[in-house]
N, C-alpha and C positions, 0 to 999 in steps of 0.2 A: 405743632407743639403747644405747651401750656405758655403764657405771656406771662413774664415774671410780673404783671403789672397788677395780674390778679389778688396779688398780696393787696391793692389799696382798697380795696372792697371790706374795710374794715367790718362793716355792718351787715354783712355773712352771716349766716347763721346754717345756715344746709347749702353745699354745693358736691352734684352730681353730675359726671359727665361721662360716667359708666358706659361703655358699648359701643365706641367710637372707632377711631383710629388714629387718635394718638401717635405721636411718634418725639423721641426726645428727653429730657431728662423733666424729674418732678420739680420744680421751681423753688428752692430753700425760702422766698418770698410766701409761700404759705402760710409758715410758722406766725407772719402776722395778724392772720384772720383770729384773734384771740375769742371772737365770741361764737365761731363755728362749732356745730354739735354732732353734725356728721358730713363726710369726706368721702366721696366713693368715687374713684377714676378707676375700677376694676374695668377688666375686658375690653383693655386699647393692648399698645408696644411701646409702652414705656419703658427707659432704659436707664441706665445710672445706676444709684445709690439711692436710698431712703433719705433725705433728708434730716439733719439733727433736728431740725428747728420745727418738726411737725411736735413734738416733746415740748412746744410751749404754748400749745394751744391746752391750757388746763378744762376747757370747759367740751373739751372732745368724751364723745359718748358710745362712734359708731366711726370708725377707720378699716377702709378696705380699699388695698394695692392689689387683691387677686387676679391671676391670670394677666399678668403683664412679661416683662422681661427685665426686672427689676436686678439688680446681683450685690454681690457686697453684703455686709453685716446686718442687722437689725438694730438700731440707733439703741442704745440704754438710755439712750433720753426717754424713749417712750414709757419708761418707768415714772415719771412724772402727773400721764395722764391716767390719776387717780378716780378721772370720772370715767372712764372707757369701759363699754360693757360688750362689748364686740371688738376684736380684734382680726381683720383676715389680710393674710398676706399669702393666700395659696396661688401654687403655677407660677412660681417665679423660680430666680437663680440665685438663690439667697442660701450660701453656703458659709458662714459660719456659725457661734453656737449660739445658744437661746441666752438671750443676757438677765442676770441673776436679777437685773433690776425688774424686769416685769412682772415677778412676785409680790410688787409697790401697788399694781394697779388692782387694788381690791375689789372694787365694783364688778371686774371682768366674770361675765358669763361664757361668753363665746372665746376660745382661741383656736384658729384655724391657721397652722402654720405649713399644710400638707404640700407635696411636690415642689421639693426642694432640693437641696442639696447641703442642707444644716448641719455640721458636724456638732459632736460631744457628745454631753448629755443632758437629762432631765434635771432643770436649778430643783436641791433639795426641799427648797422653801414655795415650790408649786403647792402644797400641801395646805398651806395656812391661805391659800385662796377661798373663802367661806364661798362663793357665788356660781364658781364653773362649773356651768352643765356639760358644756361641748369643747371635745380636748380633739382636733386635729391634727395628729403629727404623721399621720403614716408617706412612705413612699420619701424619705431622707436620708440621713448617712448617721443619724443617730446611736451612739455607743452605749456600753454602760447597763449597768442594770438597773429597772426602771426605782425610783425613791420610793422605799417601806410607807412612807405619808400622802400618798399621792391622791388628789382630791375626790370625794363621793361624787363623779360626774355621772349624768345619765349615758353620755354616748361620752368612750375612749377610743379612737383608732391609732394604732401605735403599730399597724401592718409595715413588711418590707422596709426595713431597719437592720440595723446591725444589737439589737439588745440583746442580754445573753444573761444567767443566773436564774433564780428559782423566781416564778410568778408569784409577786407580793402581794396580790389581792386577796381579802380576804370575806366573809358574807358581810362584815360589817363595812366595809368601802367598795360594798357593789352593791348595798341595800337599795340604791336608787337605778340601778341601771339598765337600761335598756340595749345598748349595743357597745360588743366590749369587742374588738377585735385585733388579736396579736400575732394574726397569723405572719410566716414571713419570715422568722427572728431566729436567736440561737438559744431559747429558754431550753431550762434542764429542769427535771427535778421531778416532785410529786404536784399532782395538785391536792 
């Protein structure tokens, strides 16, 4: 497991332990590494809940839980870290909805929230995200029909979902895109 002890390492700045085997819950002692810039314990069996207190490391740039066994909600505290440019929480069991707070993290380029089990829908204020290129949500439990504002990203995957209503995209919020994929869903209508 991780040592809760690893919170004293105040003068962090990158820690990685990606690819291991892990076993046990993520340590709420993290939250005090305030000067860490990136966080990767992807690819162990981590188990628990996300942490609130990852939401007070303000000066996080790069956070990624992928591929663990993670479950429970997505903290809206992580709507705080306003400097986060990557967010990946894929391959876990993170089954409730996307919290409207992370529309806060403007800097965010990357979010990868795929293989899940996420209910609801898409927060309408995804839209005023000036920076997402990369929108990962496929393979979830996602409802709803996707928001008319939804950001000029290069790559949207929004495969294997429960979305449904007429595809909102238009040439001007796909003028950058490179892979848009919706297959999976219950859209209706014209294109």
């Amino acid at each position: 497991s991780i040592p809760s002890s690893i919170g004293n390492l105040t003068q962090l700045q990158r820690l990685s332990i990606a690819h291991n085997s892990l076993t046990g819950p993520i340590p709420s002692s993290l939250g005090k590494l305030i000067k860490l810039t990136h966080l990767d314990l992807s690819f162990n069996n981590l188990t628990g809940s996300i942490p609130n207190s990852l939401g007070s490391i303000s000066s996080l740039e790069a956070l990624d839980l992928g591929f663990n066994a993670l479950s429970g909600s997505i903290p809206a505290s992580l709507g705080n870290l306003t400097s986060l440019i990557s967010l990946t929480l894929s391959q876990n069991m993170l089954n409730s909805v996307i919290p409207d707070e992370l529309s806060n993290c403007t800097s965010l380029e990357i979010l990868s929230l795929d293989r899940n089990a996420i209910t609801g829908s898409i927060p309408n204020r995804f839209g005023t995200l000036p920076n997402l290129t990369i929108v990962n949500l496929f393979s979830n439990n996602l409802t709803s029909s996707i928001p008319s504002g939804f950001p000029r990203a290069q790559q949207i995957l929004l495969s294997n979902n429960f979305f449904y209503g007429i595809i909102p995209f238009s040439s001007d919020n796909l003028l950058d895109n490179i892979i848009l994929d919706l297959s999976s869903n219950y859209f209706e209508g014209s294109l």
